[in-house]
PADREN-947243 format. One line per 3 residues: for each residue x, y, z negated of N, C-alpha, C, CB. Coordinates in nm, 3 decimals. Atoms other than C-alpha are relative to their C-alpha. Glycine has a CB too. Example, Ala and Ser with C-alpha at 12.3 -4.5 7.8 and 13.67 -1.06 7.14 Angstrom:
0.089 -0.119 0.000 1.230 -0.450 -0.780 0.090 0.120 0.000 -0.099 0.003 -0.125 | -0.082 -0.119 0.006 1.367 -0.106 -0.714 -0.077 0.109 -0.073 0.041 0.046 0.142
This chain:
0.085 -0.117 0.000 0.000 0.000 0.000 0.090 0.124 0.000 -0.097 -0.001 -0.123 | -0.060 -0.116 -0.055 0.116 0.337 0.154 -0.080 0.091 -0.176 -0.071 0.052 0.212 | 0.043 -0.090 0.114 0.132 0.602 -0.136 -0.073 0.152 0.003 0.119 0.018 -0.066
0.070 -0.144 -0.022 -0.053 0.954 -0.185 0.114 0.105 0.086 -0.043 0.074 -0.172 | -0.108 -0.077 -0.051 0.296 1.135 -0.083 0.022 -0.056 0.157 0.137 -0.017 -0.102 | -0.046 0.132 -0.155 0.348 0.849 0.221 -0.112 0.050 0.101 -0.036 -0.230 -0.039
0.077 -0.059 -0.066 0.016 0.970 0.327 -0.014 0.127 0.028 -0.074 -0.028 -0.029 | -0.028 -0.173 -0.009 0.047 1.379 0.319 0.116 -0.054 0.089 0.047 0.118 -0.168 | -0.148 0.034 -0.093 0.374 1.275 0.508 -0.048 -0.026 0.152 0.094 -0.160 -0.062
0.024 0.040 -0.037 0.239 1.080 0.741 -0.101 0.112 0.098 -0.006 -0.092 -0.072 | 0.042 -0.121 -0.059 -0.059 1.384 0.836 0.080 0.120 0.006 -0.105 0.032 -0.056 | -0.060 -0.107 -0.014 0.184 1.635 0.844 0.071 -0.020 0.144 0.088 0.027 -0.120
-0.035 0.009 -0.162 0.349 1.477 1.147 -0.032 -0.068 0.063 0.099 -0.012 0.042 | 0.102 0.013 -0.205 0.043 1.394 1.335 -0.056 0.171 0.002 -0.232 -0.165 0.009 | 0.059 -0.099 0.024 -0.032 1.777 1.263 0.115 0.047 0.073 -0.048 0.039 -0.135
-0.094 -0.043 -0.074 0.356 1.847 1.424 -0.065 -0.070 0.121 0.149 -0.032 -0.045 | 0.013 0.047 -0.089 0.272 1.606 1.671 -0.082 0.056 0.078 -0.013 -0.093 -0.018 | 0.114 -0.094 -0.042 -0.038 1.785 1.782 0.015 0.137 0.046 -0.081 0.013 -0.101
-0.033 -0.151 0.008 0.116 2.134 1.773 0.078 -0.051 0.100 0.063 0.091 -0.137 | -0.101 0.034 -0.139 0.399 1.970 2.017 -0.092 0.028 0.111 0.062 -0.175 0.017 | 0.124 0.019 -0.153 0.097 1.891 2.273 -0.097 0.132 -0.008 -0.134 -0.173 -0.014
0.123 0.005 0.022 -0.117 2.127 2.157 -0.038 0.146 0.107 -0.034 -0.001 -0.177 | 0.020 -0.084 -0.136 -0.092 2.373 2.492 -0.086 -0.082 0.122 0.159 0.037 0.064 | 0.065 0.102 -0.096 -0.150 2.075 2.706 -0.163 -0.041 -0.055 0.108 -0.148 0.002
0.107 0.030 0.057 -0.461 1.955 2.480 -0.079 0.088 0.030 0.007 -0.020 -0.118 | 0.072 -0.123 -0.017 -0.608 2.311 2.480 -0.077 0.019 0.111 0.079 0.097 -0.003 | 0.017 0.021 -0.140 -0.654 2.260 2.846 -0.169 -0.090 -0.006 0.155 -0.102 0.071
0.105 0.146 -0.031 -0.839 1.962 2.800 -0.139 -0.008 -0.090 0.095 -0.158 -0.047 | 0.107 0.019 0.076 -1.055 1.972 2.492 -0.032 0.169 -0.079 0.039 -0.137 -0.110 | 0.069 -0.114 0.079 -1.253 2.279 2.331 -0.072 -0.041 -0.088 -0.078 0.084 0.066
0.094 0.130 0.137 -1.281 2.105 1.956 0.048 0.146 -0.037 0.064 -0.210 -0.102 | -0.013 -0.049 0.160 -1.280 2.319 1.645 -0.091 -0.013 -0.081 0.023 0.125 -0.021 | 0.110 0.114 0.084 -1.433 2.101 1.377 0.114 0.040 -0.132 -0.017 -0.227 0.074
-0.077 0.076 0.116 -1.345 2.050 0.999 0.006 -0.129 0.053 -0.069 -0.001 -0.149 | -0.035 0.118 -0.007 -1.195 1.750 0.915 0.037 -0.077 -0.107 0.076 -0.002 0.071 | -0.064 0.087 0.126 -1.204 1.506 0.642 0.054 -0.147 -0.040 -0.081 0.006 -0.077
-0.082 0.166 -0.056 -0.993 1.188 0.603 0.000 -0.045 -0.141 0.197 -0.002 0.087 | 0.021 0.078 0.109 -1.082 0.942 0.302 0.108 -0.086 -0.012 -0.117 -0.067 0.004 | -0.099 0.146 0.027 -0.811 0.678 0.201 -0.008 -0.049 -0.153 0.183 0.033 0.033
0.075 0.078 0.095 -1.016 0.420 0.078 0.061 -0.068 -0.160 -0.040 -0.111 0.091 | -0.071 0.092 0.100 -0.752 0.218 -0.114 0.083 0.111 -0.116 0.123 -0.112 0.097 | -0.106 -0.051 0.100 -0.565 0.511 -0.266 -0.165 0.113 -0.140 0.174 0.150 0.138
0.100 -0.110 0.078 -0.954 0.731 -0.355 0.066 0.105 0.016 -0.034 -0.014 -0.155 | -0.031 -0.166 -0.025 -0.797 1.047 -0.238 -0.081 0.021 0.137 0.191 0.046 0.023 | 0.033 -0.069 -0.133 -0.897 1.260 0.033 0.071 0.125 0.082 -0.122 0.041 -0.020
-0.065 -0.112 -0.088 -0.717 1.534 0.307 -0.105 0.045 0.060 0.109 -0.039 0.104 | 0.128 -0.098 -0.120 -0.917 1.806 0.489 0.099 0.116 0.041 -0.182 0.093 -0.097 | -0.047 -0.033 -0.114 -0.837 2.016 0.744 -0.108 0.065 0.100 0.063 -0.116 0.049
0.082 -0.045 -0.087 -0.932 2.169 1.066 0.067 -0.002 0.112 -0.053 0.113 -0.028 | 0.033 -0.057 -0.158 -0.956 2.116 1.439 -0.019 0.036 0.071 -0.019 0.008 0.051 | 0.049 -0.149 -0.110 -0.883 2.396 1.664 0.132 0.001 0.123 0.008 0.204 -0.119
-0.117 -0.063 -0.054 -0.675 2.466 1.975 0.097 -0.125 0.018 0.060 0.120 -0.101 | -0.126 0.164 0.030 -0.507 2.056 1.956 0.062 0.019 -0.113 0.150 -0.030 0.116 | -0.017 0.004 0.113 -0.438 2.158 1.646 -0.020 -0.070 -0.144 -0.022 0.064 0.007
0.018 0.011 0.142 -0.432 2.012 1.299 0.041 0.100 -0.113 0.058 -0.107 -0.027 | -0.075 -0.116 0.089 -0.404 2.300 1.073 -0.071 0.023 -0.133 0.003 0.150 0.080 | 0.089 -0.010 0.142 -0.509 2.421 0.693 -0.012 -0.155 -0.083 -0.178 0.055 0.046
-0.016 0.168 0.082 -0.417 2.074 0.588 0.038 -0.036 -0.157 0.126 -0.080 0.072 | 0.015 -0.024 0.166 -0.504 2.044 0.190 -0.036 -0.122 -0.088 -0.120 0.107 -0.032 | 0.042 0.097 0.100 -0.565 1.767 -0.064 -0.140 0.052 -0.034 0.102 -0.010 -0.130
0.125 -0.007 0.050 -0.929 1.704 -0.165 -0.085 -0.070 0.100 -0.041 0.138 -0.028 | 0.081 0.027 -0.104 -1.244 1.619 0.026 -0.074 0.122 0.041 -0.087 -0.106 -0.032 | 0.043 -0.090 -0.031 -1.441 1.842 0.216 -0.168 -0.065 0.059 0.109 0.070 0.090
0.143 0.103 -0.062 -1.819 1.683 0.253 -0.079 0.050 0.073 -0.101 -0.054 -0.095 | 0.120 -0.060 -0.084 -1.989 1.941 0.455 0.129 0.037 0.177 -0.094 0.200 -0.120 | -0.079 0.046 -0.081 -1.652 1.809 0.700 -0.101 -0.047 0.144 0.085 -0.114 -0.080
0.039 0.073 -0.124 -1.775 1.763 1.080 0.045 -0.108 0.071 0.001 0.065 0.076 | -0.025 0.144 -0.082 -1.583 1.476 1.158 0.097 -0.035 -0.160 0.112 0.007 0.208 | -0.059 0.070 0.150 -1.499 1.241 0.859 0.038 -0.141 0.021 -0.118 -0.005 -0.129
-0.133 0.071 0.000 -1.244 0.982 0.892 -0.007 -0.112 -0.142 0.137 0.129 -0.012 | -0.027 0.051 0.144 -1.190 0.688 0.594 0.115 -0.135 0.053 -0.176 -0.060 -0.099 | -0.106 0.112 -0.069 -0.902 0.425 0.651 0.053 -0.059 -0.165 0.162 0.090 0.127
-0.093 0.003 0.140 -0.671 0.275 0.399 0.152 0.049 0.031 0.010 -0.169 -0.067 | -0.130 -0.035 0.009 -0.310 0.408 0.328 0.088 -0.019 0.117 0.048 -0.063 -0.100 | -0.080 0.093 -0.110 -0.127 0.143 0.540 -0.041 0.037 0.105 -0.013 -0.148 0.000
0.063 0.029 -0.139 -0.359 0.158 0.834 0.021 0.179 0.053 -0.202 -0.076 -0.012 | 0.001 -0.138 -0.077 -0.314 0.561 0.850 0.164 0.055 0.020 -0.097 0.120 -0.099 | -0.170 -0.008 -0.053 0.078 0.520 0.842 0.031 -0.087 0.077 0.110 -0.015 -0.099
-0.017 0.061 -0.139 0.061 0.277 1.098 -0.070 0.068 0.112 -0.046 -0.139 0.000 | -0.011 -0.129 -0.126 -0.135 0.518 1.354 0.075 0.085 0.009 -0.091 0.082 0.015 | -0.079 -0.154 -0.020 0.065 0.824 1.268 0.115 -0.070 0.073 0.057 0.105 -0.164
-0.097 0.043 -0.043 0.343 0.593 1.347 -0.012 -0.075 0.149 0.044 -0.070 -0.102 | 0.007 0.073 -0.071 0.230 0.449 1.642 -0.031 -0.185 0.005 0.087 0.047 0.031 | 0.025 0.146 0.003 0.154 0.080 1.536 -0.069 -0.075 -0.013 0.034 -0.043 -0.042
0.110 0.060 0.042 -0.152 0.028 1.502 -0.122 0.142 0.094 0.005 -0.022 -0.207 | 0.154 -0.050 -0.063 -0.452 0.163 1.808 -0.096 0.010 -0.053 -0.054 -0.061 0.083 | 0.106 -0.067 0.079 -0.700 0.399 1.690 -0.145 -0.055 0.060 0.017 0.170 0.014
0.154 0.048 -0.067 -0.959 0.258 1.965 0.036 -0.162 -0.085 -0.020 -0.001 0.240 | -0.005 0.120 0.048 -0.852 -0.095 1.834 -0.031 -0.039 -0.144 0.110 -0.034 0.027 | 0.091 -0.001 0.164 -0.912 -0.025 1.450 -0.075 0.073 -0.032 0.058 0.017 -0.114
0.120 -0.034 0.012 -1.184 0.173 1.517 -0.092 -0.153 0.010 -0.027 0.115 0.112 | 0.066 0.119 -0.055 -1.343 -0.162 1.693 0.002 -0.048 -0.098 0.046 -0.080 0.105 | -0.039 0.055 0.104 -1.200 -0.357 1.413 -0.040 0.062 -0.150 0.130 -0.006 0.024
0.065 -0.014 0.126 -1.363 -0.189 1.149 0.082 0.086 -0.117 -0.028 -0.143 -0.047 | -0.149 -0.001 0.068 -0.999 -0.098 1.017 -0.006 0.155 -0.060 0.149 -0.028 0.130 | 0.016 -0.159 0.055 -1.128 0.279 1.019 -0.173 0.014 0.051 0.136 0.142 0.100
0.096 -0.084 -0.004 -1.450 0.462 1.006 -0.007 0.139 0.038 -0.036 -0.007 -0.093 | -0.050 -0.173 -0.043 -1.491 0.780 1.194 -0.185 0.016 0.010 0.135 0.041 0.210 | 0.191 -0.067 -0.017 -1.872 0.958 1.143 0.083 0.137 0.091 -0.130 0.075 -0.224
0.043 -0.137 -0.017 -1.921 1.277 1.375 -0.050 0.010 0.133 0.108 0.102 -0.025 | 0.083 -0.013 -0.116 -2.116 1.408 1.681 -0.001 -0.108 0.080 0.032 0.105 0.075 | -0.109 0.018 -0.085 -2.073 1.243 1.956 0.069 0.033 0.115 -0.004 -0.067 0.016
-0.100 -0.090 -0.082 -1.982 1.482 2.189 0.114 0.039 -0.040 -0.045 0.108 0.031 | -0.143 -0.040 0.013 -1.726 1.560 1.960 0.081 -0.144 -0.014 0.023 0.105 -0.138 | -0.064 0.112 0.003 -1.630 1.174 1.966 0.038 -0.021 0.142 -0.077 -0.107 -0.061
-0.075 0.006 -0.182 -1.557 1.210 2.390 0.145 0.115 -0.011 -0.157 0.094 0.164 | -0.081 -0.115 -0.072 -1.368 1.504 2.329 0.119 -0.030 -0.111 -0.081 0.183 0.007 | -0.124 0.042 0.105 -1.150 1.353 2.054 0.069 -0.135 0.058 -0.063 -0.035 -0.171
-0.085 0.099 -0.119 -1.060 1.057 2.292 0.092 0.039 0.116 -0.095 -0.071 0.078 | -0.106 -0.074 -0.092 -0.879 1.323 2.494 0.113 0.054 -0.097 -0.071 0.133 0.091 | -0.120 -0.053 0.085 -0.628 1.391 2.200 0.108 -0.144 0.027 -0.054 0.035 -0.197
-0.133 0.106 -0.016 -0.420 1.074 2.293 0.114 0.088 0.023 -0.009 -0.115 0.136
């Protein structure tokens, strides 16, 4: 089990990662959403906001009136950030939970 620090780590550079792309993205998707991410196994929560391919305002807590809400466990969200584990594949798999629109669920399949 990935720790509370392992995880802040972990969103901080898919939040660089995002800012790398996030000219090219801009192009492509017109999101700006909160964003709240549960990790089930540890009971914490991160929130945030989606603007611009951006991940930005990235804070400890939950945020429940969040437009797109996220819940995974530890492990499973340091294996996406890291590449090792497909977000369409543990979505399918149950591995994560993602609630929100779903127009904003087409336009968040263009953040690959």
């Amino acid at each position: 089990m990935a720790t509370e620090e392992e995880c802040r780590s972990a969103l901080e550079r898919l939040a660089a990662n995002l800012a790398t792309n996030a000219d090219e993205v801009r192009g492509k998707v017109d999101l700006d959403r909160t964003l709240a991410l549960r990790v089930t196994d540890l009971d914490t929560a991160f929130h945030g906001r989606l603007t611009d391919g951006r991940l930005v305002d990235l804070t400890d807590g939950d945020d429940p009136a969040a437009k797109i809400k996220i819940s995974m466990t530890s492990d499973d969200l340091v294996a996406l950030v890291d590449g090792n584990l497909d977000f369409a594949r543990a979505l399918g798999a149950r591995r994560v939970s993602l609630n929100a629109n779903p127009f904003d669920l087409l336009k968040l399949r263009k953040l690959r």
